[in-house]
C-alpha positions in Angstrom: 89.4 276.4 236.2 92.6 278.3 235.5 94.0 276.1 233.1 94.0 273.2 231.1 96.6 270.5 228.9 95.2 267.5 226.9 97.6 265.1 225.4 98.0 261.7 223.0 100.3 259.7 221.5 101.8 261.6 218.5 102.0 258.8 215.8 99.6 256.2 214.9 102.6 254.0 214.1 103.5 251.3 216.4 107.0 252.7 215.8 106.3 255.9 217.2 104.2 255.2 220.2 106.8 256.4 222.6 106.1 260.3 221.4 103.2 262.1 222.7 102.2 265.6 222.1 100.1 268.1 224.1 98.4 271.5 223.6 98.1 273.6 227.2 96.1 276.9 227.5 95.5 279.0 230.9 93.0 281.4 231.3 94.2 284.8 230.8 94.7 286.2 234.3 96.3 283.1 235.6 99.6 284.0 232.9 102.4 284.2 234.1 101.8 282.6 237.6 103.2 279.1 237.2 99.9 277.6 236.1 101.1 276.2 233.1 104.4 275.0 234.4 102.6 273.0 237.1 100.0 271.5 234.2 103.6 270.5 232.0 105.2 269.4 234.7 102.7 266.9 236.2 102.1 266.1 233.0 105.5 264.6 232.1 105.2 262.5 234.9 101.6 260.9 233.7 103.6 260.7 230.3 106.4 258.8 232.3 103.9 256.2 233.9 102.6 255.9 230.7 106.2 254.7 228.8 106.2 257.7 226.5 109.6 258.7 226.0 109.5 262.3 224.4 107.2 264.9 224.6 106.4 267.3 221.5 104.4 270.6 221.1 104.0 273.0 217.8 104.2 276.6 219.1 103.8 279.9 216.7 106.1 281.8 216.6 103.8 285.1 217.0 103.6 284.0 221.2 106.9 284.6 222.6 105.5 283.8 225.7 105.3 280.4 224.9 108.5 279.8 223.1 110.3 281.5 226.3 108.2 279.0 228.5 109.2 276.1 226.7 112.7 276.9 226.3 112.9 277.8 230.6 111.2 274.3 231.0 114.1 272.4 229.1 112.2 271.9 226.1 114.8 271.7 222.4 113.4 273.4 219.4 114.1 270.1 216.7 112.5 272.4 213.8 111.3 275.5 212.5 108.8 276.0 209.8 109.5 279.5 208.1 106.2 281.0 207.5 104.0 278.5 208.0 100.9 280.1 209.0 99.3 283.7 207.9 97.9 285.4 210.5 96.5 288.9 210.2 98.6 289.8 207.4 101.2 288.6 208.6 103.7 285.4 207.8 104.1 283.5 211.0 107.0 280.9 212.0 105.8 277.1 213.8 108.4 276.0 215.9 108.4 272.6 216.9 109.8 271.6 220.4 110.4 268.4 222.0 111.6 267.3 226.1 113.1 263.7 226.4 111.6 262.1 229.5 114.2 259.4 228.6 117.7 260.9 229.4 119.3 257.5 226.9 117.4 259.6 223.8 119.6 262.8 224.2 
C-alpha cells in the first residue's frame, strides 16, 4: 500500500450535507510521485457520484508540502487559523482549504 484517503460528509446538518472532508496520507517513499494526487483526484469523482458539492481539508501549516499540493490541485484556502496548534515549541498555523466539485458554488 502506498497510500491512503478516507472521507465523510463534513456536517451532521441536513443543511450541510453537500460538504465532505477527507484526510490522505502516503507512505513516505511514495512522496512526491503523484500518489496522492491520483487518491484526490479519484476521489472527487466518488464525491461527485455521491452529490457532494465541495470538498474541505484542515492542513498545518508546518507541511508545506501539503499546502503547495493543495494549492497545485485547485484547492482555495477559505481560512486561516493563526496559531492554532503547538507543536514542539512551536505555534503552528491550520489552514483550511476547500475545491468546489460544483462550478455554480464559485
Amino acid at each position: 500500500m502506498l497510500g491512503l484517503l478516507d472521507f465523510n460528509g463534513r456536517h451532521r446538518s441536513i443543511y450541510g450535507r453537500h460538504v465532505a472532508t477527507f484526510g490522505v496520507m502516503t507512505v513516505k517513499n511514495a512522496r512526491h510521485k503523484g500518489v496522492a494526487s491520483s487518491l484526490i483526484h479519484y476521489f472527487f469523482e466518488m464525491a461527485k457520484s455521491q452529490n457532494y458539492k465541495k470538498v474541505t481539508i484542515q492542513v498545518l501549516g508546518s507541511n508545506p508540502s501539503a499546502l503547495e499540493l493543495y494549492k497545485r490541485l485547485g484547492f482555495y484556502e477559505e481560512a486561516r487559523l493563526k496559531k492554532e496548534f503547538f507543536i514542539n515549541g512551536k505555534y503552528i498555523d491550520d489552514y483550511c482549504f476547500a475545491y468546489y466539485l460544483d462550478d455554480d458554488l464559485l
